[in-house]
VOBA-1610 file (N, C-alpha, C; in pm, whole numbers, padded with zeros to 5 digits, always signed):
BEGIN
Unk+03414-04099+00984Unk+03487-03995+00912Unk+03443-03858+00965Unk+03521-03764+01002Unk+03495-03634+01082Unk+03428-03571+00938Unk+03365-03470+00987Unk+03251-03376+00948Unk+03347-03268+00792Unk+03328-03224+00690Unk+03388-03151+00672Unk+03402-03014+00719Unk+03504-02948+00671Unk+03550-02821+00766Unk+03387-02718+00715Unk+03352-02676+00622Unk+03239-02635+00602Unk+03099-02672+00668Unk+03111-02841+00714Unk+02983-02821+00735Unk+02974-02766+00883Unk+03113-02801+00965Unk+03152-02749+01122Unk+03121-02594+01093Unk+03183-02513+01028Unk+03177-02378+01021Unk+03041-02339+01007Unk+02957-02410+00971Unk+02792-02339+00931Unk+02740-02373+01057Unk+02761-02486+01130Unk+02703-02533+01245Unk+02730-02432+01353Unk+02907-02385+01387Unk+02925-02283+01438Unk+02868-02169+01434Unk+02866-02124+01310Unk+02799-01995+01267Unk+02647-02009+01327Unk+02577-02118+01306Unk+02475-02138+01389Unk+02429-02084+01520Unk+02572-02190+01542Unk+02516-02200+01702Unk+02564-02085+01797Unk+02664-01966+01767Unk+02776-01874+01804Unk+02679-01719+01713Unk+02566-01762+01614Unk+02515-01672+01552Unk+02621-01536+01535Unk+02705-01604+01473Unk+02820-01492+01431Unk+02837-01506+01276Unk+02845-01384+01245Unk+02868-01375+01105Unk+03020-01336+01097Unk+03086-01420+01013Unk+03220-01386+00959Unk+03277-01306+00906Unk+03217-01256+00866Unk+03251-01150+00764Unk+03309-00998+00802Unk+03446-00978+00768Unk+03516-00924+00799Unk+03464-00780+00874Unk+03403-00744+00782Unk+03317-00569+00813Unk+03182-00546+00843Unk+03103-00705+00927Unk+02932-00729+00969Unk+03017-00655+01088Unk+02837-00608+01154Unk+02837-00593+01245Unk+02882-00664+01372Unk+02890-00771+01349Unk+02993-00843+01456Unk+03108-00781+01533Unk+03124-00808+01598Unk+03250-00747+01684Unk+03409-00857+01624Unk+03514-00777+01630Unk+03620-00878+01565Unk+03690-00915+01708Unk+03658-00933+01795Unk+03698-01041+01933Unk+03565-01165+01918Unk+03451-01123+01822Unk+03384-01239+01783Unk+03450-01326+01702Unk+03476-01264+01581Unk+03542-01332+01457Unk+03669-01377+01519Unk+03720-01318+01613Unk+03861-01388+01666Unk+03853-01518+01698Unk+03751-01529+01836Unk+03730-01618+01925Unk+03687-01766+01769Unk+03571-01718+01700Unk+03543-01833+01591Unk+03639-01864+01551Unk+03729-01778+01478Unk+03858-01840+01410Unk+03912-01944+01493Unk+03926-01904+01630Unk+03995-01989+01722Unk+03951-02130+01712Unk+03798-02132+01726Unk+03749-02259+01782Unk+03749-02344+01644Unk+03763-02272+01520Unk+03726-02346+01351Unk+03888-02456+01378Unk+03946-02345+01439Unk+04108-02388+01388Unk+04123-02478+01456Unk+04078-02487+01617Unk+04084-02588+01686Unk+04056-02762+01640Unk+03932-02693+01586Unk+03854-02780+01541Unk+03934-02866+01395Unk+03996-02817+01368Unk+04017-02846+01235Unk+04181-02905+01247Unk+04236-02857+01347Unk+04388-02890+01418Unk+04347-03028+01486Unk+04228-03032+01582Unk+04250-03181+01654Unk+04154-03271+01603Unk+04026-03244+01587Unk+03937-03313+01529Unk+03950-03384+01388Unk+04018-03297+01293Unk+04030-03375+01139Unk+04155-03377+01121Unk+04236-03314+01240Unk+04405-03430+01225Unk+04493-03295+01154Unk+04410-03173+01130Unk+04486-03124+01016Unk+04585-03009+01103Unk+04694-02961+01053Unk+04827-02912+01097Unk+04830-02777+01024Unk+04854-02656+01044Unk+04842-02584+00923Unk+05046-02505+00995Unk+05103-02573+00900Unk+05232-02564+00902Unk+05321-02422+00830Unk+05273-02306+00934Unk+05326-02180+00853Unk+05425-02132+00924Unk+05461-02126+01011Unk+05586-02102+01127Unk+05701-02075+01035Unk+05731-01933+01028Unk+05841-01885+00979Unk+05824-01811+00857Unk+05671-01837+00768Unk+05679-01750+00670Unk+05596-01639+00700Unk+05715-01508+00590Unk+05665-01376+00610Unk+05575-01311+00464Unk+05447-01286+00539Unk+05392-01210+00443Unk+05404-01048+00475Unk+05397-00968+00371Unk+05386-00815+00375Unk+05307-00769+00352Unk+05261-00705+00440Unk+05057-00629+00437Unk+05098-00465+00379Unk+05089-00409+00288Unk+05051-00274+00278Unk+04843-00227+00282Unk+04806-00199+00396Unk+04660-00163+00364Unk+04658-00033+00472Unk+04618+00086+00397Unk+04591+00240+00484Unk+04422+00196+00596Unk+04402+00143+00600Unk+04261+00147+00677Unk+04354+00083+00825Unk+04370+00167+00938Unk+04417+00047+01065Unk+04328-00053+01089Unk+04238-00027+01130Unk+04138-00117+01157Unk+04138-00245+01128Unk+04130-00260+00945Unk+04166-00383+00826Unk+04266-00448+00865Unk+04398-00345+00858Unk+04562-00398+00893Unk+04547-00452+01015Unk+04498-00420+01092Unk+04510-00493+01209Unk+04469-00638+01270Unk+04341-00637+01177Unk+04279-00761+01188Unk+04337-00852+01106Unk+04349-00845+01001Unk+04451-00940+00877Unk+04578-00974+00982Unk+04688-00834+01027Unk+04782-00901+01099Unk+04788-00963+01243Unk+04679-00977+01297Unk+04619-01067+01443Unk+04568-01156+01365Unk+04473-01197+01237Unk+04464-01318+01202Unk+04624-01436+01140Unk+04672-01341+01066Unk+04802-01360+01035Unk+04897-01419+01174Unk+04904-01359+01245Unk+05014-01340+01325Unk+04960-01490+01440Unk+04876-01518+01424Unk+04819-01643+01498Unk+04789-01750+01425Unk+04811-01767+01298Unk+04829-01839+01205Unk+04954-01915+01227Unk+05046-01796+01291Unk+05183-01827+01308Unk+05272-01757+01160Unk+05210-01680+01058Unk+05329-01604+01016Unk+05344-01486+01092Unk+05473-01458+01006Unk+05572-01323+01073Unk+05494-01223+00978Unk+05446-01119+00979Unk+05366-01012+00907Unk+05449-00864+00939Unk+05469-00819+00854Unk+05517-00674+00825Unk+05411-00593+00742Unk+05356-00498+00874Unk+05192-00387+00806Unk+05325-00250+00792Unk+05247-00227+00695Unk+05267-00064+00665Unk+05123+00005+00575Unk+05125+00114+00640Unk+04951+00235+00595Unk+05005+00289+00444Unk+05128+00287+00380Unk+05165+00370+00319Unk+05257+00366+00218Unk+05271+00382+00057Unk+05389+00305+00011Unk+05488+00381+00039Unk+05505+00489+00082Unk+05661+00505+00120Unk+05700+00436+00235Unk+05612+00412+00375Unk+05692+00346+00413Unk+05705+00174+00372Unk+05591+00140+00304Unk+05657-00011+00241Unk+05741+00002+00136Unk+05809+00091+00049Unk+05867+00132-00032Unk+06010+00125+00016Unk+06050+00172+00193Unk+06194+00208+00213Unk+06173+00112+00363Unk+06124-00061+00348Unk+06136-00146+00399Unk+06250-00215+00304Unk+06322-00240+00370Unk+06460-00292+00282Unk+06468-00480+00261Unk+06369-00560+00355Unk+06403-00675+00365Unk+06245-00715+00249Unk+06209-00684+00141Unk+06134-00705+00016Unk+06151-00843-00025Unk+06285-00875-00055Unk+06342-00967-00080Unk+06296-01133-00007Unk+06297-01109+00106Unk+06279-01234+00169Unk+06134-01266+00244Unk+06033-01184+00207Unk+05935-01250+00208Unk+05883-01371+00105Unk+05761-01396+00175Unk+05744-01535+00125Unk+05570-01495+00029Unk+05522-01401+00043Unk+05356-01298+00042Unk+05348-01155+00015Unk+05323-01111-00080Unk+05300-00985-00068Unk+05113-01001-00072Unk+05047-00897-00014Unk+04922-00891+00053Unk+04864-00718+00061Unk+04839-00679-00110Unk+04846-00538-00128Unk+04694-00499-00150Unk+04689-00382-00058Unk+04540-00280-00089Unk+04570-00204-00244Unk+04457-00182-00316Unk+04464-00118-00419Unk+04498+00044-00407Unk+04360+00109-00337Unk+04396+00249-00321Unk+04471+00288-00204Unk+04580+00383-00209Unk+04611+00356-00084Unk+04601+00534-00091Unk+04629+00608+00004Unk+04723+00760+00044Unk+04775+00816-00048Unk+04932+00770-00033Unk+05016+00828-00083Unk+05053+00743-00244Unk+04958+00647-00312Unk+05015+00592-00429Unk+04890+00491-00458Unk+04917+00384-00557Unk+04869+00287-00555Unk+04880+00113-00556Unk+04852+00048-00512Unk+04850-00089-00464Unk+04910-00185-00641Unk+04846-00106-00733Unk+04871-00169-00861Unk+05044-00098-00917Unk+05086-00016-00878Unk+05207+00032-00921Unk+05304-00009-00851Unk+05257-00084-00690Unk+05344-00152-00584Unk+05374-00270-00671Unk+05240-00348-00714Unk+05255-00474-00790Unk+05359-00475-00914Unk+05327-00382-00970Unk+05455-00370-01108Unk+05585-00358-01079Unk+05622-00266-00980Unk+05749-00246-00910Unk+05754-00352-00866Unk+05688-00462-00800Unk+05737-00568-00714Unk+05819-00655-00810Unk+05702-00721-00923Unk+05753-00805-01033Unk+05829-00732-01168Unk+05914-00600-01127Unk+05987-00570-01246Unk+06120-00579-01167Unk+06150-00598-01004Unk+06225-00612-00955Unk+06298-00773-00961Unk+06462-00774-00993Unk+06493-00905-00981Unk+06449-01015-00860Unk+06479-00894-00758Unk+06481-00998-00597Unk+06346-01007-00558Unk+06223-00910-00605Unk+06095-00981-00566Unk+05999-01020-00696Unk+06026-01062-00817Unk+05976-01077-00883Unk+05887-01236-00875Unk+06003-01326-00782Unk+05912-01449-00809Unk+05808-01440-00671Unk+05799-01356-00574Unk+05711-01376-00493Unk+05584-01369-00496Unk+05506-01423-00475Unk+05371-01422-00497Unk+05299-01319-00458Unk+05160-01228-00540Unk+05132-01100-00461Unk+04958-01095-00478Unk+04893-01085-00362Unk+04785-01126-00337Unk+04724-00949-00343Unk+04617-00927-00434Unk+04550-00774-00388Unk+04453-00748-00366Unk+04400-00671-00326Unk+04302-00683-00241Unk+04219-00525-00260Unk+04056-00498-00256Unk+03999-00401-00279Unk+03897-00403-00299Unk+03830-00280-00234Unk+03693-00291-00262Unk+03602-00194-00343Unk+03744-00155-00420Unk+03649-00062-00593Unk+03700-00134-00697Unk+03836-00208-00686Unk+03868-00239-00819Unk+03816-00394-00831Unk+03801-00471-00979Unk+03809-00630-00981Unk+03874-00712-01018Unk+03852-00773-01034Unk+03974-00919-01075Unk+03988-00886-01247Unk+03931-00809-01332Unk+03949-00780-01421Unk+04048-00695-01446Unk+04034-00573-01390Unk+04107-00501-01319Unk+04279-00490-01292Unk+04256-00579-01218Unk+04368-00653-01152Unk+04458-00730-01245Unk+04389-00817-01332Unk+04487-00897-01449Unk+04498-00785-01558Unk+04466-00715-01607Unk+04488-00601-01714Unk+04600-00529-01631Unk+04600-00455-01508Unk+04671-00336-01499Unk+04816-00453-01387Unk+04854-00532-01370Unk+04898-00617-01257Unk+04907-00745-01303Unk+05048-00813-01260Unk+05088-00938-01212Unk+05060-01020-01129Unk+04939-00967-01065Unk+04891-01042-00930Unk+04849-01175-00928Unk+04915-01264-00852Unk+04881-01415-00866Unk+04739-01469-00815Unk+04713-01359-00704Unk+04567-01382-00675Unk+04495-01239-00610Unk+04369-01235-00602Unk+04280-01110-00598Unk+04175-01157-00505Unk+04145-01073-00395Unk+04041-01090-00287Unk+03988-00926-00268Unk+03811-00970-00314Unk+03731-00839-00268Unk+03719-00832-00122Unk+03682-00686-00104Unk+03651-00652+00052Unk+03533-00625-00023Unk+03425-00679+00117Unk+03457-00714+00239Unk+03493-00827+00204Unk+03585-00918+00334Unk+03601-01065+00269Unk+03594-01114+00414Unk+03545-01259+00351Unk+03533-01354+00499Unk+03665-01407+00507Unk+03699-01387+00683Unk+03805-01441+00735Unk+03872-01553+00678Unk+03823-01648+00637Unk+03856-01797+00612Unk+03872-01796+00482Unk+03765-01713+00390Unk+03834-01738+00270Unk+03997-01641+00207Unk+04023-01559+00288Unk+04140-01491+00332Unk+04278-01550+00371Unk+04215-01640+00456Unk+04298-01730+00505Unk+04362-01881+00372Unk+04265-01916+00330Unk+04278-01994+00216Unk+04345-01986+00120Unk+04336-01822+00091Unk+04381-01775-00029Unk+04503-01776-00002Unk+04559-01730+00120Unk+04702-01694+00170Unk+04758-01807+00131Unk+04683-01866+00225Unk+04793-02064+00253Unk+04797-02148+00058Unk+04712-02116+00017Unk+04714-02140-00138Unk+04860-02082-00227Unk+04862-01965-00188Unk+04968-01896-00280Unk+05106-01913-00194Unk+05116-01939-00075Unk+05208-01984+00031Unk+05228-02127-00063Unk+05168-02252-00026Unk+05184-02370-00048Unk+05237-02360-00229Unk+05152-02254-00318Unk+05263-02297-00473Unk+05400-02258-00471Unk+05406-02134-00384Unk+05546-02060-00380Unk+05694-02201-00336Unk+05626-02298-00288Unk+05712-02379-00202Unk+05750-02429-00284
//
């Protein structure tokens, strides 16, 4: 019986002495390359398929840096990802409707991540989509008092459990 995916990932982490975690000192062509080899690992070795080809999540997060890495982890996952720094411009993105993820920063610039969430689910056409938020002042307390949010991830956050969370709220939406 192959290894579970955890105990491969600690062994990696071992042996690659890379820390995952989104905002360590690590370099993120480190965290890339690991992701690569976990997924590999986890695609041929334990048989497993991670079947996302075609769904779109929507990233609003003002940090590039963040956005960027979420949508290169995203985007090699195989979803379609739409980043925006800003709610006006995720505000006067017109295709809302047919995502499959919303994937919102709390504080942002020009507004906030929790008033995106209310607008999302007071809207007919995105109300049933699932909306994941994300932050590293507010909490999951937070989050269920002021927000509809189906699920909540602190920064910093490790790659994988990022990834989990996604494919979690992906797989109920289905």
């Amino acid at each position: 019986m192959p290894q579970s995916l955890s105990l491969i990932r600690k062994q990696i982490q071992e042996n690659l002495a890379v820390n995952f975690n989104l905002f360590s000192k690590s370099s993120t062509i480190q965290n890339f390359i690991a992701l690569l080899v976990l997924k590999f690992i986890a695609n041929h070795l334990m048989g497993k398929e991670f079947c996302t080809m075609g769904k779109k999540i929507c990233l609003l997060e003002d940090d590039e840096g963040i956005r960027e890495i979420i949508e290169m982890i995203l985007t090699d996952e195989q979803y379609e990802v739409y980043g925006f720094s800003n709610v006006k411009d995720f505000m006067a993105f017109e295709d809302k409707g047919s995502q499959d993820l919303y994937l919102l920063d709390v504080r942002l610039p020009d507004g906030n991540g929790l008033t995106v969430c209310d607008d999302l689910k007071s809207n007919e056409a995105t109300k049933r989509i699932p909306i994941m938020m994300m932050s590293a002042h507010a909490g999951l307390n937070e989050m269920r008092r002021d927000c509809k949010a189906e699920d909540f991830i602190a920064k910093p956050f490790d790659i994988f459990d990022l990834l989990k969370k996604v494919d979690n709220q992906l797989s109920k939406s289905n």
